[in-house]
Structure formats: structure tokens, C-alpha cells
Backbone as XML, in Angstrom:
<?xml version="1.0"?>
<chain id="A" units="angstrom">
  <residue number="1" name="UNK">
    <atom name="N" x="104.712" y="82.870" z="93.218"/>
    <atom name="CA" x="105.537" y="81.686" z="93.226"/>
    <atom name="C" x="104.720" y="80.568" z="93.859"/>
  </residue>
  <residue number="2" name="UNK">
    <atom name="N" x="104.455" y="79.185" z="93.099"/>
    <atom name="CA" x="103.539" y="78.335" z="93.689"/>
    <atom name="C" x="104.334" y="77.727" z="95.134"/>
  </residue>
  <residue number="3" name="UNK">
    <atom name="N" x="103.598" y="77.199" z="96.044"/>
    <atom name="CA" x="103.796" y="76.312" z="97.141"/>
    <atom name="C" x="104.583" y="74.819" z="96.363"/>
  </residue>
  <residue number="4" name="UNK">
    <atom name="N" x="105.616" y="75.055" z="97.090"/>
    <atom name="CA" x="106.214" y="73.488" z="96.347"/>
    <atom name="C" x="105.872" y="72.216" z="97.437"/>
  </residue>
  <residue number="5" name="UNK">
    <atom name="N" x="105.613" y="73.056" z="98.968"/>
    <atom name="CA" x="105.789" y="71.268" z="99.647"/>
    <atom name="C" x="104.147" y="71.594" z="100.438"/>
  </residue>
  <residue number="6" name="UNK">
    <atom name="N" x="103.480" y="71.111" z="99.956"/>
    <atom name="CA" x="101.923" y="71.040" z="100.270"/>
    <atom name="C" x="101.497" y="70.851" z="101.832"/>
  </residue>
  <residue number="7" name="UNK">
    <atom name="N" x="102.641" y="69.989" z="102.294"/>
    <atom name="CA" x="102.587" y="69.668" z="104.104"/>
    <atom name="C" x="103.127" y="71.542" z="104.616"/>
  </residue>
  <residue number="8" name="UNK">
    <atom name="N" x="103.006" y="72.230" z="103.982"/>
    <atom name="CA" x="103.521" y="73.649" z="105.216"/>
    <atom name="C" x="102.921" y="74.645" z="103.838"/>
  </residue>
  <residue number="9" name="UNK">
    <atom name="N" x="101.612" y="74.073" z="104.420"/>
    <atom name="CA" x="100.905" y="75.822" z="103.286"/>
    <atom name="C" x="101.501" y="77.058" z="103.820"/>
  </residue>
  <residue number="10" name="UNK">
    <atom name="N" x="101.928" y="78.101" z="102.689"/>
    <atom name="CA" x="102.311" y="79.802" z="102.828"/>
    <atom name="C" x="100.819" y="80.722" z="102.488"/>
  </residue>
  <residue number="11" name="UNK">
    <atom name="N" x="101.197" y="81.865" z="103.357"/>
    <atom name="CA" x="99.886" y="82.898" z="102.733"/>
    <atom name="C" x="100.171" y="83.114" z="101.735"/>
  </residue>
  <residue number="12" name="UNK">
    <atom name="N" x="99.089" y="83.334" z="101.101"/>
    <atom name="CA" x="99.204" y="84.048" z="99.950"/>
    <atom name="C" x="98.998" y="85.903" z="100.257"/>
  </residue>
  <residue number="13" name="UNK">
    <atom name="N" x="99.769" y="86.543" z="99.445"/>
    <atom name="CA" x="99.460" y="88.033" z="99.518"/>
    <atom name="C" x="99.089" y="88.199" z="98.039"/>
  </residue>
  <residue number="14" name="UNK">
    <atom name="N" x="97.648" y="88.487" z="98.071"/>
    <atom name="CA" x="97.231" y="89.233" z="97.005"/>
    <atom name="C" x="96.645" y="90.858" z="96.707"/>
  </residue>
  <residue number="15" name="UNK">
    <atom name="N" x="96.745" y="91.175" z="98.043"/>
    <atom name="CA" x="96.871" y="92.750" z="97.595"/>
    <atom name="C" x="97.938" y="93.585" z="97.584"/>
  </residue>
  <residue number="16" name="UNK">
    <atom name="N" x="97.994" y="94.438" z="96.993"/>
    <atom name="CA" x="99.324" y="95.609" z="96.795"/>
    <atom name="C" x="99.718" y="95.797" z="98.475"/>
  </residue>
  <residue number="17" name="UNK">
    <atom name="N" x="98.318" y="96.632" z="98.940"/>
    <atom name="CA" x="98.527" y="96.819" z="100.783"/>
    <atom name="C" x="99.207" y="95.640" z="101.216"/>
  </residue>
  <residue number="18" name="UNK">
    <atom name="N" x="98.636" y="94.612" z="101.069"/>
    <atom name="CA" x="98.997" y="93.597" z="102.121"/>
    <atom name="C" x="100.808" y="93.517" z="101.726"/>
  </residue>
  <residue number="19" name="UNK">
    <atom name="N" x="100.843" y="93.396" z="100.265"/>
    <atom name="CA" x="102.337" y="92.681" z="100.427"/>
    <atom name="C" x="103.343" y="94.251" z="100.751"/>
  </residue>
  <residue number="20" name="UNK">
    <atom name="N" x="102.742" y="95.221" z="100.889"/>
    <atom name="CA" x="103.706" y="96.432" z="101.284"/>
    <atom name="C" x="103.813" y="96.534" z="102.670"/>
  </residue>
  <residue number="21" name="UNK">
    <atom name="N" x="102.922" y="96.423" z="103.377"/>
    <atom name="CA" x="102.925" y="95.548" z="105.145"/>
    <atom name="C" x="103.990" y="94.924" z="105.438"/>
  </residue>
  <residue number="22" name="UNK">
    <atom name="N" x="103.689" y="93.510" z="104.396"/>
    <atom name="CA" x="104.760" y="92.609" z="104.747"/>
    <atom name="C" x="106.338" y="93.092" z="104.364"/>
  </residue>
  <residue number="23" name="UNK">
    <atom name="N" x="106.502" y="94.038" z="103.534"/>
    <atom name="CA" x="107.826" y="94.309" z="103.125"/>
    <atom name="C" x="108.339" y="95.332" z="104.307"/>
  </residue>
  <residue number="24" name="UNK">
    <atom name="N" x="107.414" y="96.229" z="104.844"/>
    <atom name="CA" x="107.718" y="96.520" z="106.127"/>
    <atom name="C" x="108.139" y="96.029" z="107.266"/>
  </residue>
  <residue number="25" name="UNK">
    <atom name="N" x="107.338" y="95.091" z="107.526"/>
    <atom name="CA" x="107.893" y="93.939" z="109.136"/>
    <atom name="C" x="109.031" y="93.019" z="108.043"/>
  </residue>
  <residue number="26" name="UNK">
    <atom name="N" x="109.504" y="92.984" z="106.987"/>
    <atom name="CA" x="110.324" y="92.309" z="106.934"/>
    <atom name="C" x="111.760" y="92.807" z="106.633"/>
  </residue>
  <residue number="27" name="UNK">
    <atom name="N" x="111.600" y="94.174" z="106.462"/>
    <atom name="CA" x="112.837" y="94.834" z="106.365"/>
    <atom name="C" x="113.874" y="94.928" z="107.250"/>
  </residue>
  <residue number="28" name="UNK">
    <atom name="N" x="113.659" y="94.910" z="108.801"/>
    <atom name="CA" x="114.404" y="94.873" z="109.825"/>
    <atom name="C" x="115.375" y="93.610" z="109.395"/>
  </residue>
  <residue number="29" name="UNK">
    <atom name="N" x="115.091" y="92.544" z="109.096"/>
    <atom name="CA" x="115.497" y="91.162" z="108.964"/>
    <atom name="C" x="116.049" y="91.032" z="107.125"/>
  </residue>
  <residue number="30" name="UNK">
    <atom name="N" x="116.248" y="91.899" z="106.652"/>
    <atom name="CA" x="116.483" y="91.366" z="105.366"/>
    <atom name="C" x="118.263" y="92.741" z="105.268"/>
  </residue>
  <residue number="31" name="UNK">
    <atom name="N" x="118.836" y="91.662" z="104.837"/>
    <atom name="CA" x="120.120" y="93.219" z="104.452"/>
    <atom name="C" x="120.455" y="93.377" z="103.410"/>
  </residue>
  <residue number="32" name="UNK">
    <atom name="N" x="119.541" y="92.976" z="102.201"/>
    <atom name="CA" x="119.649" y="93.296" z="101.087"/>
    <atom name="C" x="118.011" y="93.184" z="100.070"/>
  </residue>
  <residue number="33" name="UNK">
    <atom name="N" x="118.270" y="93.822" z="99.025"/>
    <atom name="CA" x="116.850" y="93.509" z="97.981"/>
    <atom name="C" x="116.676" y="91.617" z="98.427"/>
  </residue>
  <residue number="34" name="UNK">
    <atom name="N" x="118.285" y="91.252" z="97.793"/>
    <atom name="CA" x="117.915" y="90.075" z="97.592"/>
    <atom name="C" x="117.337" y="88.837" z="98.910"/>
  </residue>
  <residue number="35" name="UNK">
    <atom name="N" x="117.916" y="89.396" z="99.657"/>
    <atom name="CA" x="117.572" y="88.958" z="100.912"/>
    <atom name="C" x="115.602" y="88.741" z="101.367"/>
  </residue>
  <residue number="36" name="UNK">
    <atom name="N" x="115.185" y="90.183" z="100.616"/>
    <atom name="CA" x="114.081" y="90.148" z="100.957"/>
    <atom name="C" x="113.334" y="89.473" z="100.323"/>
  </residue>
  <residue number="37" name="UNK">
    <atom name="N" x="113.709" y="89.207" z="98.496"/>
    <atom name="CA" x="113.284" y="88.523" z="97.774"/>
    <atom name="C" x="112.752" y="86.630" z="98.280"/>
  </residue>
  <residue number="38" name="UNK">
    <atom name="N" x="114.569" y="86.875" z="99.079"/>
    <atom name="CA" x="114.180" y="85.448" z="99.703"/>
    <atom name="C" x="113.530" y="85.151" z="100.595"/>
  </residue>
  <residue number="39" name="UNK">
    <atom name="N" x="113.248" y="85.882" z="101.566"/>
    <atom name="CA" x="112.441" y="85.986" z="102.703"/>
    <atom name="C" x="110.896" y="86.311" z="102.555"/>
  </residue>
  <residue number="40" name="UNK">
    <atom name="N" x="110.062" y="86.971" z="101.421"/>
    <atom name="CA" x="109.209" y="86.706" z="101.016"/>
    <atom name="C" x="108.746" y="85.449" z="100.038"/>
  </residue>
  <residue number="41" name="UNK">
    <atom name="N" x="109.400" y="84.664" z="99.323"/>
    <atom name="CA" x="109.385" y="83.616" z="98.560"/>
    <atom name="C" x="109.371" y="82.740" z="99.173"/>
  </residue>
  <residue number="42" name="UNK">
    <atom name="N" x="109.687" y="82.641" z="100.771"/>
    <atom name="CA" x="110.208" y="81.678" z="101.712"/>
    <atom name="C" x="108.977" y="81.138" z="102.372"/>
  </residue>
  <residue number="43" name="UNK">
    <atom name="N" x="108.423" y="82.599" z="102.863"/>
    <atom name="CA" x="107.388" y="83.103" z="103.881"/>
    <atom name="C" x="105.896" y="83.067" z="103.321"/>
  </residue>
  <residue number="44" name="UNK">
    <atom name="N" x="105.655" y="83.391" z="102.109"/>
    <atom name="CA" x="104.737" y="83.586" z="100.931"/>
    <atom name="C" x="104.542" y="83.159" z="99.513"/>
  </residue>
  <residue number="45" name="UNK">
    <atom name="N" x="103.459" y="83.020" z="99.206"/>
    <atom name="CA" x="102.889" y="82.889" z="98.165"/>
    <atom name="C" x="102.537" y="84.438" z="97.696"/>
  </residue>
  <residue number="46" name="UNK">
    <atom name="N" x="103.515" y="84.631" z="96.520"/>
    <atom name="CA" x="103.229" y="86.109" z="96.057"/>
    <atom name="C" x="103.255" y="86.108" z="94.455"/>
  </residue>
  <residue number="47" name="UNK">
    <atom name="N" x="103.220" y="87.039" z="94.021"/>
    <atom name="CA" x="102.716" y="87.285" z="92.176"/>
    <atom name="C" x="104.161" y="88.064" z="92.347"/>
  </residue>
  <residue number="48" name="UNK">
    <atom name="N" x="104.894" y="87.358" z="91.811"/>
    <atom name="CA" x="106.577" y="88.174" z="91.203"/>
    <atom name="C" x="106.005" y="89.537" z="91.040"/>
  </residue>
  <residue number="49" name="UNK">
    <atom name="N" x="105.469" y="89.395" z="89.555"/>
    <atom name="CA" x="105.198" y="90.936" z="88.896"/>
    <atom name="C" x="105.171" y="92.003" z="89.921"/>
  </residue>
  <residue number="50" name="UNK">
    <atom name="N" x="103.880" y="91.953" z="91.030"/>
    <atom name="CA" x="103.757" y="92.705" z="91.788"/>
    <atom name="C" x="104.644" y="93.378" z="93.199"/>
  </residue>
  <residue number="51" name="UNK">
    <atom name="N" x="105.404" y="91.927" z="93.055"/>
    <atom name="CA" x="106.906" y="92.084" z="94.256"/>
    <atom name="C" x="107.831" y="92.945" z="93.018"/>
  </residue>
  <residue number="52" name="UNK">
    <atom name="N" x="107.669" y="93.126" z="92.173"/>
    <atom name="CA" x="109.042" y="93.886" z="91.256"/>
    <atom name="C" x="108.481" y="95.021" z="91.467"/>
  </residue>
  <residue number="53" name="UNK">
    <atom name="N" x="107.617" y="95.355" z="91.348"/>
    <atom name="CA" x="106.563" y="96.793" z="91.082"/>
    <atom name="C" x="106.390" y="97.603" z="92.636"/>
  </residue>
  <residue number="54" name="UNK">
    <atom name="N" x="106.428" y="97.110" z="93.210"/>
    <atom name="CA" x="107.157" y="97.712" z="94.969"/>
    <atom name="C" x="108.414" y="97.382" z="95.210"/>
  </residue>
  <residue number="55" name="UNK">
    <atom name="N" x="109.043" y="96.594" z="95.177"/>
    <atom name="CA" x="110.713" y="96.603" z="95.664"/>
    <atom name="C" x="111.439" y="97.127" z="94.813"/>
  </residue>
  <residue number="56" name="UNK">
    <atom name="N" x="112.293" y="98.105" z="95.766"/>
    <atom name="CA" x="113.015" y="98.991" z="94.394"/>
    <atom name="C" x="114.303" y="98.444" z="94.291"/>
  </residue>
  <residue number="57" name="UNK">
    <atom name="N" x="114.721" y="98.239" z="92.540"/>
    <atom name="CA" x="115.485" y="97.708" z="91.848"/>
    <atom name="C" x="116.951" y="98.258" z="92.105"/>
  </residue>
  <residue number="58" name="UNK">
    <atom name="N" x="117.465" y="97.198" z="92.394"/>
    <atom name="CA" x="119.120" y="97.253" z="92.635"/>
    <atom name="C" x="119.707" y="97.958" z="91.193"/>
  </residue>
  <residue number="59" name="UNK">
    <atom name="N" x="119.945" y="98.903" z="90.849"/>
    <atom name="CA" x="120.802" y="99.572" z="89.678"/>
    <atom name="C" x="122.148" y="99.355" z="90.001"/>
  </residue>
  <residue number="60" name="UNK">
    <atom name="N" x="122.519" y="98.814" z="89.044"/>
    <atom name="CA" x="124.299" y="98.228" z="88.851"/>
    <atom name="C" x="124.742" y="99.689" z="88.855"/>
  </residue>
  <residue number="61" name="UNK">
    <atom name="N" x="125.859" y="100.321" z="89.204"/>
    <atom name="CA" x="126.453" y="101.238" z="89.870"/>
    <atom name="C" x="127.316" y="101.830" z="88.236"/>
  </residue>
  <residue number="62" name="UNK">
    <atom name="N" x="126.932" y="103.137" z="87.940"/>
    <atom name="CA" x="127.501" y="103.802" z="86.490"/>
    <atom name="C" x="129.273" y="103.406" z="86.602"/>
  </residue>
  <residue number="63" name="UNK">
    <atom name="N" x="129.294" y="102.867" z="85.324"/>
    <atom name="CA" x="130.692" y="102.639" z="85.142"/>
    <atom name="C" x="131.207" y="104.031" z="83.971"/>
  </residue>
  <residue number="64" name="UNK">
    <atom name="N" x="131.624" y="104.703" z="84.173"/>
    <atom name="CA" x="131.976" y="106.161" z="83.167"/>
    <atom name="C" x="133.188" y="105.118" z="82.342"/>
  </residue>
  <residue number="65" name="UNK">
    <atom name="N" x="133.071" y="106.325" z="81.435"/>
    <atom name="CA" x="133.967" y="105.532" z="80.295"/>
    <atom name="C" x="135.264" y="106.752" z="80.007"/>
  </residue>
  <residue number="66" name="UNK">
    <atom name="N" x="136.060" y="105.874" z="80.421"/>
    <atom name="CA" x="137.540" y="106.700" z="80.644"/>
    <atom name="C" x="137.983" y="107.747" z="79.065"/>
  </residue>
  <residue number="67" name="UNK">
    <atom name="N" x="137.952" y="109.253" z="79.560"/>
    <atom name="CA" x="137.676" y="110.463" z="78.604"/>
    <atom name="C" x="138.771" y="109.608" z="77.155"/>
  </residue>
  <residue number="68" name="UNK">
    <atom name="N" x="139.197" y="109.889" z="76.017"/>
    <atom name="CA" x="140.424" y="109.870" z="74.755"/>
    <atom name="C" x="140.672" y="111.492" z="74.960"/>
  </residue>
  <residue number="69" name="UNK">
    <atom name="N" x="142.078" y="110.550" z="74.730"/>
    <atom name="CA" x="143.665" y="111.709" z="74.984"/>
    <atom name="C" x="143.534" y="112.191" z="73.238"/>
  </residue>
</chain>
């Protein structure tokens, strides 16, 4: 995600290690996926792709489909 305000440069994380570090010290502080999403996007300059490919995906919860009488 690029830097939008140029006066407050973010790190960039470009290795796998580094941004799995950071998802560590930032877990205490995040209470959800999305939370963390924001808190790295906030904090960092990161490659989406590679934040999807370590943070594990919120699965919408099985809705069963009521049996025919």
C-alpha cells in the first residue's frame, strides 16, 4: 500500500520474516483480522498479496441448508 502523506514516511516490510515479526508484536493490540489489517496499513508500507498469504482468512461461518420434509 503506497505512503499517501510524504511528511510521516512508514517502513516498508519487504520480507516474509520481517512482516511475520511484525504480525507478532502486533497481535496483542489488534482484536480482529481486520483490526490488524488496519494496524499494519497504518504502521507500514506492505505488498497486500503477501499480508493475505500470512494472515489467516476470516471464513464466513457454514450456513447448512435446512433438510426437505
Amino acid at each position: 500500500m503506497p505512503n499517501t502523506d510524504p511528511c510521516n514516511p512508514r517502513p516498508h516490510l519487504l520480507s516474509q520474516n520481517s512482516l511475520v515479526d511484525v504480525l507478532k508484536e502486533l497481535k496483542p493490540a489488534a482484536n480482529s483480522t481486520h483490526d490488524m489489517w488496519r494496524l499494519l496499513t497504518e504502521r507500514f508500507v506492505v505488498d497486500l498479496d503477501a499480508v493475505a498469504k500470512v494472515l489467516p482468512a476470516e471464513e464466513p461461518e457454514t450456513v447448512w441448508l435446512s433438510a426437505r420434509a
